[in-house]
MARNUPA-139717 format. One record per residue (C-alpha): residue number from 1; residue in one letter; x, y, z. Coordinates in steps of 0.05 Angstrom, whole numbers. Layout:
<nodes>
[NUM, "A", [X, Y, Z]]
...
</nodes>
This chain:
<nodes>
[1, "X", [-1386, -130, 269]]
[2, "X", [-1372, -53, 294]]
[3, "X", [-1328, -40, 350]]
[4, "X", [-1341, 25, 384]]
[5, "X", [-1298, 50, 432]]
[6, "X", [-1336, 92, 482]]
[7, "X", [-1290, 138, 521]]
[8, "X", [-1302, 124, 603]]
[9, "X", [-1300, 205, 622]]
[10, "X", [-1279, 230, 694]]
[11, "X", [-1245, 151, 698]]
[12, "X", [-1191, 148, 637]]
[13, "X", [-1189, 203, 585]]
[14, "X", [-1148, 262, 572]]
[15, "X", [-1196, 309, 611]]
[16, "X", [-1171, 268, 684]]
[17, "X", [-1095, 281, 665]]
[18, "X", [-1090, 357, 682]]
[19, "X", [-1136, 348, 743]]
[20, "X", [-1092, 287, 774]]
[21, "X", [-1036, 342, 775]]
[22, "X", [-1068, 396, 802]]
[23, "X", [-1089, 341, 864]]
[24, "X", [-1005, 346, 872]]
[25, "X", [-989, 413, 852]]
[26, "X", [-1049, 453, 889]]
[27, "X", [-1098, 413, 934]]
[28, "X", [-1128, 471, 951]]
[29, "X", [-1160, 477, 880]]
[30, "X", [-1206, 409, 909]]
[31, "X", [-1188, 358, 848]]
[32, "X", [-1171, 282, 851]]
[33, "X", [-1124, 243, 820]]
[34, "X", [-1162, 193, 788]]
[35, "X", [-1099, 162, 753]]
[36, "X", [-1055, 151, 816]]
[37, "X", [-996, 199, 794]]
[38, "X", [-935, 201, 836]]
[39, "X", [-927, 255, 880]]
[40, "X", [-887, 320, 850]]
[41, "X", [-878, 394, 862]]
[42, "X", [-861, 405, 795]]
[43, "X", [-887, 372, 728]]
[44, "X", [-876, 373, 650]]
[45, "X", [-930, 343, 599]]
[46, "X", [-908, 327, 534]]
[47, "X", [-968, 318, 485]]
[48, "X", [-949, 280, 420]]
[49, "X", [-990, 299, 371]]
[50, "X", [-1008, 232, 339]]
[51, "X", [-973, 184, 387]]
[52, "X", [-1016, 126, 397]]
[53, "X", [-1011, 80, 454]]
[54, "X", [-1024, 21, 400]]
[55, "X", [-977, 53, 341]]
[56, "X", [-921, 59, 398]]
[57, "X", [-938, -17, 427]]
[58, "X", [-923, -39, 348]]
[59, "X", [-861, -5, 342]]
[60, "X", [-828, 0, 402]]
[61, "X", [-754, -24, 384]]
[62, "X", [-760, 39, 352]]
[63, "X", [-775, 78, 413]]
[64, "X", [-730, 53, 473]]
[65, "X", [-737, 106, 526]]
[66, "X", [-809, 109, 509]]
[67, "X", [-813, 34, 510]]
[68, "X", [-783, 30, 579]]
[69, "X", [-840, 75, 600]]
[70, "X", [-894, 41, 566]]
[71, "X", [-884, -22, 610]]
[72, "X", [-912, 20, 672]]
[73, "X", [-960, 68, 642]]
[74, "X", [-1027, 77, 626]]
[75, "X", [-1081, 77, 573]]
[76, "X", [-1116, 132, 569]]
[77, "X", [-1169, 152, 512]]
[78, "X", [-1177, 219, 467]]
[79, "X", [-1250, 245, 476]]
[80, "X", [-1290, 241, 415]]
[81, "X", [-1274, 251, 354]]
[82, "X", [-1199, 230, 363]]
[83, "X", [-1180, 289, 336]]
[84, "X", [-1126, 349, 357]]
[85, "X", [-1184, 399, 364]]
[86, "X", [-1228, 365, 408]]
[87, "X", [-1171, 321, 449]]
[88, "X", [-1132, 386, 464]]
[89, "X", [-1194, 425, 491]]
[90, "X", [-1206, 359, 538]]
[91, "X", [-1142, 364, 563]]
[92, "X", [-1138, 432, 579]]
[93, "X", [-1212, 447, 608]]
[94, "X", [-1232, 366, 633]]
[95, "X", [-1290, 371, 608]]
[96, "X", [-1322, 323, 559]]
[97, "X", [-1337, 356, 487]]
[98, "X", [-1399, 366, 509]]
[99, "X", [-1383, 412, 549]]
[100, "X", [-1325, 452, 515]]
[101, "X", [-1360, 448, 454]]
[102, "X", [-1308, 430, 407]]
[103, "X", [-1337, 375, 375]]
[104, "X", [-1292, 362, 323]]
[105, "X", [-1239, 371, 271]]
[106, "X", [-1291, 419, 231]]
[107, "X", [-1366, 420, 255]]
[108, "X", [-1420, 474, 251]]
[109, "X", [-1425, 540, 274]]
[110, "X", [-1463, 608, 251]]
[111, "X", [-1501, 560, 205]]
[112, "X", [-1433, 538, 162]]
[113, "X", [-1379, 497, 182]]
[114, "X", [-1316, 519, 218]]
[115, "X", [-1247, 495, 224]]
[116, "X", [-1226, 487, 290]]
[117, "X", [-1155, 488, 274]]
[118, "X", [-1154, 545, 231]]
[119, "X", [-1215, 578, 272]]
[120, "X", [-1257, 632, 246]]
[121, "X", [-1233, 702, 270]]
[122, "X", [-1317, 721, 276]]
[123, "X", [-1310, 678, 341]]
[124, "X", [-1286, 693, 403]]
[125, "X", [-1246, 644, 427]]
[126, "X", [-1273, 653, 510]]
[127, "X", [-1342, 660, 487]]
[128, "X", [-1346, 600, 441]]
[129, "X", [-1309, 556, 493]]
[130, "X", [-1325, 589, 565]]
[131, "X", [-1306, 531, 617]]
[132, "X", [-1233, 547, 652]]
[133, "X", [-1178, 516, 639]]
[134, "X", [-1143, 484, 683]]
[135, "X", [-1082, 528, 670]]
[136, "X", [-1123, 585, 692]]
[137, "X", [-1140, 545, 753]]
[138, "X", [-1065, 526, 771]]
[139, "X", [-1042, 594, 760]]
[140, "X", [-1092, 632, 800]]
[141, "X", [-1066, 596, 863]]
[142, "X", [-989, 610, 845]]
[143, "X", [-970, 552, 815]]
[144, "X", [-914, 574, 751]]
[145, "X", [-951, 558, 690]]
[146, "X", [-912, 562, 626]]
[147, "X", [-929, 527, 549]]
[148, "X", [-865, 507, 506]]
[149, "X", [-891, 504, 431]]
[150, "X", [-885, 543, 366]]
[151, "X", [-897, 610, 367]]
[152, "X", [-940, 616, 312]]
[153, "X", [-991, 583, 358]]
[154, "X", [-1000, 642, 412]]
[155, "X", [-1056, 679, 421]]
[156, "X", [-1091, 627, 368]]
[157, "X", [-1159, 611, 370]]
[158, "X", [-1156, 551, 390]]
[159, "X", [-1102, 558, 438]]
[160, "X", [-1138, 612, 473]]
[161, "X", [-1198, 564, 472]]
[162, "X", [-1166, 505, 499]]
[163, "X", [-1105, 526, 526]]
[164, "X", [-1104, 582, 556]]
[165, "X", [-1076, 608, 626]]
[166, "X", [-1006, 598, 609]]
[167, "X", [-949, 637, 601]]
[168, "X", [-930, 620, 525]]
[169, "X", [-853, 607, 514]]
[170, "X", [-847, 608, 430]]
[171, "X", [-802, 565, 398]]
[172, "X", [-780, 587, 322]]
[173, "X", [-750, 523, 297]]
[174, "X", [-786, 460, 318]]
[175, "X", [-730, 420, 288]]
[176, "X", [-677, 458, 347]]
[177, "X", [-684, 396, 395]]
[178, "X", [-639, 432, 446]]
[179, "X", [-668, 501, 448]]
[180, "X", [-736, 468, 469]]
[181, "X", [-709, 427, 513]]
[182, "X", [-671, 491, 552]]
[183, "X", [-738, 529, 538]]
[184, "X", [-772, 475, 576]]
[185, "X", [-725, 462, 634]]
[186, "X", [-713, 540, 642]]
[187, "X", [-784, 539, 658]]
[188, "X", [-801, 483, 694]]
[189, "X", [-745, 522, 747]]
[190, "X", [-799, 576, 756]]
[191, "X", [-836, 584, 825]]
[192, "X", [-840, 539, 873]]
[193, "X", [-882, 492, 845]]
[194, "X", [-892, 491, 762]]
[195, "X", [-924, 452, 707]]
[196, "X", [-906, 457, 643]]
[197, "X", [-936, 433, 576]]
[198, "X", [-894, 426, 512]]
[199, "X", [-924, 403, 446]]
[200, "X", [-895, 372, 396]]
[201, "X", [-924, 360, 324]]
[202, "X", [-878, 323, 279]]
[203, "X", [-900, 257, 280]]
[204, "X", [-976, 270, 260]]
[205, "X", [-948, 301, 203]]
[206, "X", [-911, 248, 179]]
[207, "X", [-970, 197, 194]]
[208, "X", [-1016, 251, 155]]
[209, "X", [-963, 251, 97]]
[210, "X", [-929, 176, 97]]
[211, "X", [-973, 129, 143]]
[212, "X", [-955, 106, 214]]
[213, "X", [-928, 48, 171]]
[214, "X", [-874, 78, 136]]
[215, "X", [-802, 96, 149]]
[216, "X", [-814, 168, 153]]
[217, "X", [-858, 156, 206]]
[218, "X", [-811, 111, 248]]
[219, "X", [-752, 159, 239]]
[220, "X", [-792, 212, 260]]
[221, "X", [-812, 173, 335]]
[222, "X", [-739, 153, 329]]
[223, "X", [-718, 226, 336]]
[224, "X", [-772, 243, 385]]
[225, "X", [-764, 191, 432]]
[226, "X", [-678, 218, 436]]
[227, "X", [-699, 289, 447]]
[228, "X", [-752, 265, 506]]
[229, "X", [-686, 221, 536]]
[230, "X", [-645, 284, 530]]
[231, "X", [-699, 325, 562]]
[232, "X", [-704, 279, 622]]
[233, "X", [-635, 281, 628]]
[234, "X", [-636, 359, 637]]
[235, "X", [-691, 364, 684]]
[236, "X", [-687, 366, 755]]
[237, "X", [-692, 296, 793]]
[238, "X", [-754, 321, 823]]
[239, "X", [-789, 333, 757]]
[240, "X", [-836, 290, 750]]
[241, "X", [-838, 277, 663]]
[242, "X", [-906, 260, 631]]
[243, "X", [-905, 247, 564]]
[244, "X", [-987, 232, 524]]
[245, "X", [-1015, 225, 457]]
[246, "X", [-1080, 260, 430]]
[247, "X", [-1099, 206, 385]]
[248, "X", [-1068, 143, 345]]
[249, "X", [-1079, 129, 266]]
[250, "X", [-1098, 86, 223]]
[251, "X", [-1058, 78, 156]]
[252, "X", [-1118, 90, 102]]
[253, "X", [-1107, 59, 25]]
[254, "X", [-1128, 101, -29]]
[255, "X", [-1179, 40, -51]]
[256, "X", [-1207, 50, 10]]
[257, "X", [-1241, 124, 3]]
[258, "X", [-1300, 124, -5]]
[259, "X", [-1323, 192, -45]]
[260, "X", [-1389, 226, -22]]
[261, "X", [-1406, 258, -82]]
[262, "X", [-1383, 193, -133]]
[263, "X", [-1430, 144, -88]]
[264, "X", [-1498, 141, -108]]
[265, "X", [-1550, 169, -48]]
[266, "X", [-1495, 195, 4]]
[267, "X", [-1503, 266, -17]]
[268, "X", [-1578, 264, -20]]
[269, "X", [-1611, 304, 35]]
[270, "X", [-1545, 335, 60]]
[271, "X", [-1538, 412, 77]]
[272, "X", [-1463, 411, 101]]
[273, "X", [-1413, 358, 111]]
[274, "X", [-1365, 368, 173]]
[275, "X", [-1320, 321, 205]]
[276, "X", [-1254, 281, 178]]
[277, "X", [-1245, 219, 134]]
[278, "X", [-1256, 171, 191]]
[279, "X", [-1318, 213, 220]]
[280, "X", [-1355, 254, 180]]
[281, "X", [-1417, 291, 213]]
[282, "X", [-1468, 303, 176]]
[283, "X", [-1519, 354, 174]]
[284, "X", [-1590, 356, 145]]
[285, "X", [-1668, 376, 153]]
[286, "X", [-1687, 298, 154]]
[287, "X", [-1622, 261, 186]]
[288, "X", [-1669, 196, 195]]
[289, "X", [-1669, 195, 121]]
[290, "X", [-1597, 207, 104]]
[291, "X", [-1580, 164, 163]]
[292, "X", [-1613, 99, 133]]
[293, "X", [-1593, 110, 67]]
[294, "X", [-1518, 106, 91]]
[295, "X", [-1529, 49, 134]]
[296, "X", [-1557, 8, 68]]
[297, "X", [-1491, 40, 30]]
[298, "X", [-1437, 31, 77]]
[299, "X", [-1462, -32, 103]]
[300, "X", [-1405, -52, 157]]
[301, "X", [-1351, -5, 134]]
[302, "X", [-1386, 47, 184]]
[303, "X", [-1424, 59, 242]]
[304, "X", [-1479, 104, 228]]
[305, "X", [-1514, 139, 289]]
[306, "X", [-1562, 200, 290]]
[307, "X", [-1537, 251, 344]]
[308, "X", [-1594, 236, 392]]
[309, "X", [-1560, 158, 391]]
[310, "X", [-1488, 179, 395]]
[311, "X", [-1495, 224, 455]]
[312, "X", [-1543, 174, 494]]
[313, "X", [-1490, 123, 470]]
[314, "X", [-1434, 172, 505]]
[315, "X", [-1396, 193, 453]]
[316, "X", [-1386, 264, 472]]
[317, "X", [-1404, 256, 551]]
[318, "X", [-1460, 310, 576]]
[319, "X", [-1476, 348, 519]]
[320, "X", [-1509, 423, 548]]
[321, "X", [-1566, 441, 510]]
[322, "X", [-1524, 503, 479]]
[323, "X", [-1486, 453, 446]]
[324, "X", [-1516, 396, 414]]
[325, "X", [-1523, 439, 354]]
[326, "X", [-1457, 431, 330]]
[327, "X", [-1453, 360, 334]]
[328, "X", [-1481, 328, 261]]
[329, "X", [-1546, 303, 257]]
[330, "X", [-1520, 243, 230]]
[331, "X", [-1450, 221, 253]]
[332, "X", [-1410, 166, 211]]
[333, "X", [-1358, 134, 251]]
[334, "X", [-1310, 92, 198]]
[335, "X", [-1292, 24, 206]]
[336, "X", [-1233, -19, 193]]
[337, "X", [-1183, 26, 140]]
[338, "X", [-1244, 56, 104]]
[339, "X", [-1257, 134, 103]]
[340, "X", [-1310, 174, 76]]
[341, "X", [-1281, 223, 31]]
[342, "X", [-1313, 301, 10]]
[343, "X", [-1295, 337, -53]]
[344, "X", [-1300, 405, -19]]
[345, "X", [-1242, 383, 15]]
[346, "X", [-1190, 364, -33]]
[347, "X", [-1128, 370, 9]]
[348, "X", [-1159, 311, 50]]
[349, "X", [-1143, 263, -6]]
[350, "X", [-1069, 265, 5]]
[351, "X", [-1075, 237, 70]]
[352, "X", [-1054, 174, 84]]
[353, "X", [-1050, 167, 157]]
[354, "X", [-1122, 193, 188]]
[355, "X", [-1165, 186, 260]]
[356, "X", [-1222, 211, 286]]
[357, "X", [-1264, 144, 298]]
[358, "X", [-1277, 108, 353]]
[359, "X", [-1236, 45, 345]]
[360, "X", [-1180, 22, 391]]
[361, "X", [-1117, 47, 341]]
[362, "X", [-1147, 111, 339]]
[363, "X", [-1177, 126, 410]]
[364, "X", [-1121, 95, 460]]
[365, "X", [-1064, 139, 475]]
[366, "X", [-1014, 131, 530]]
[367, "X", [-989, 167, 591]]
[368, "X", [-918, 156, 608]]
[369, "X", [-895, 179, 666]]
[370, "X", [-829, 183, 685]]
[371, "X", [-819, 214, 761]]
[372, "X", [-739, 211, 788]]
[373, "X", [-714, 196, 730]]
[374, "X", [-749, 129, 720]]
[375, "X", [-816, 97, 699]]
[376, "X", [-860, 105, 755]]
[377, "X", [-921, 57, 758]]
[378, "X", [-983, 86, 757]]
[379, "X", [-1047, 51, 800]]
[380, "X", [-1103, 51, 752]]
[381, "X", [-1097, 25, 675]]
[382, "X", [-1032, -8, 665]]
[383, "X", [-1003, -15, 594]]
</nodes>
């Protein structure tokens, strides 16, 4: 039986989290606060790359601030695919992908497919994803807008896409604990009233590398979860500390991948293959075709949906006309620990931890809020 789950936007994704602040920070910018955040003139988001709300419910002796928090919070989604890419442009612009127009981990463009990571130095970044950011927004009516994360990841392509609007404090040494956290308190002190958002990477990476599952992973949250403590100690009492995930993970078996080109039918038809292991879009000149021969191959391992399904289904929220072209024509969304696996990407196979579907482990993701130096209890969505 497949278990989708759709994500409710402009109710309880990553797109209403930067909104519900700027209802605080600037009212005069006209947005609500959908989640029921406390009241602040100052805020710092955390995102977590790869901190799901279910991964952290599973192991949260491991994660005792973070644990404390979870008992108030909420549960938020990632947009679709649950993917960096796509949740980060979400959060910074609210819009559904859609809109933004990052549909994915990798997805078409200029007739090939991109990498939205990576990005593709042909496009530019403001006209490929136009909508404002919310940065933008904040700082145009004075509020101190500042971004704690590596520096390698200014002026980016997809920073500038999804992020942009802030001023970018680098950090050289993402293992330095303490320099980010005075890098983040220094500017959370700025102006009047401030927001500042601090990413943080490590524990994707050693879900991509180990699994959620294994001991590299848990030391990792281990060692996250002190440095957030430490930060909260550091910032102002009237800081109000938010702390969210971009997507969860599920752990993935090697028995488990499922090889396009070693499966009889699944590369028939195809033109490109975008996507990740756990949702692969596919594109083609007769998607009907390729779509039913992967239903009859993948049986209940996947949910197979042309685009035309999947968007009136609500998978990527509005969808304007200038960009249902990058979405697949055919759009596999894994089941249970199964991914579909692509020769042309052979770095992919070393993963063990991987997301992108729509189930629960992968979509949920919390927000932990922590106003006054304690867990503050949200109105809408409690953990």
């Amino acid at each position: 039986m497949a278990h989708l789950l759709i994500p409710e936007y402009g109710r309880s994704t990553l797109g209403e989290v930067l909104p519900a602040v700027a209802a605080h920070l600037a009212p005069e910018l006209g947005s609500s606060d959908v989640l029921g955040l406390a009241a602040a003139k100052r805020y710092v988001l955390v995102m977590v790359d790869g901190l799901g709300h279910q991964l952290l419910h599973r192991t949260r002796a491991r994660a005792p601030y973070l644990a404390e928090l979870l008992d108030h919070g909420l549960v938020l989604t990632s947009a679709v695919p649950a993917t960096t890419a796509t949740s980060l442009s979400t959060l910074g612009t609210g819009c559904e992908p859609g809109r933004h127009g990052i549909v994915g981990y990798t997805f078409r463009a200029m007739n090939e497919i991109i990498n939205a990571l990576t990005w593709d130095d042909r496009l530019d970044p403001l006209d490929f994803q136009p909508e404002p950011t919310w940065f933008e927004a904040l700082a145009g009516v004075g509020i101190a807008v500042s971004t704690v994360s590596l520096a390698t990841f200014e002026g980016t392509g997809l920073t500038l896409a999804a992020l942009r609007g802030t001023h970018f404090v680098g950090l050289d040494d993402e293992l330095d604990d303490q320099t980010r956290v005075d890098q983040v308190v220094a500017a959370s002190r700025a102006g009047e009233r401030s927001l500042v958002y601090a990413y943080e990477r490590r524990l994707d990476h050693a879900g991509h590398g180990n699994g959620w599952g294994s001991e590299v992973w848990r030391q990792t949250l281990d060692g996250i979860d002190a440095w957030l403590e430490h930060l909260r100690g550091e910032l102002d009492p009237d800081t109000c500390l938010l702390v969210t995930g971009d997507h969860g993970m599920v752990d993935v078996p090697g028995d488990r991948q499922i090889v396009i080109e070693d499966t009889p039918g699944l590369l028939n038809g195809l033109d490109l293959i975008g996507g990740e292991g756990r949702l692969r879009q596919l594109y083609a000149e007769r998607p009907d075709e390729v779509a039913a021969q992967w239903r009859r191959r993948l049986g209940e391992r996947a949910v197979v949906r042309l685009r035309d399904e999947a968007i009136e289904e609500g998978w990527f929220g509005k969808v304007e006309p200038s960009i249902g072209l990058r979405i697949g024509d055919v759009l596999v969304a894994l089941q249970g620990d199964w991914s579909i696996m692509t020769l042309t990407r052979p770095g992919e196979f070393t993963l063990v931890g991987q997301h992108g579907s729509l189930t629960a482990e992968e979509m949920c993701v919390p927000l932990l809020v922590d106003c006054l130096g304690r867990g503050t209890s949200p109105s809408l969505g409690r953990a």
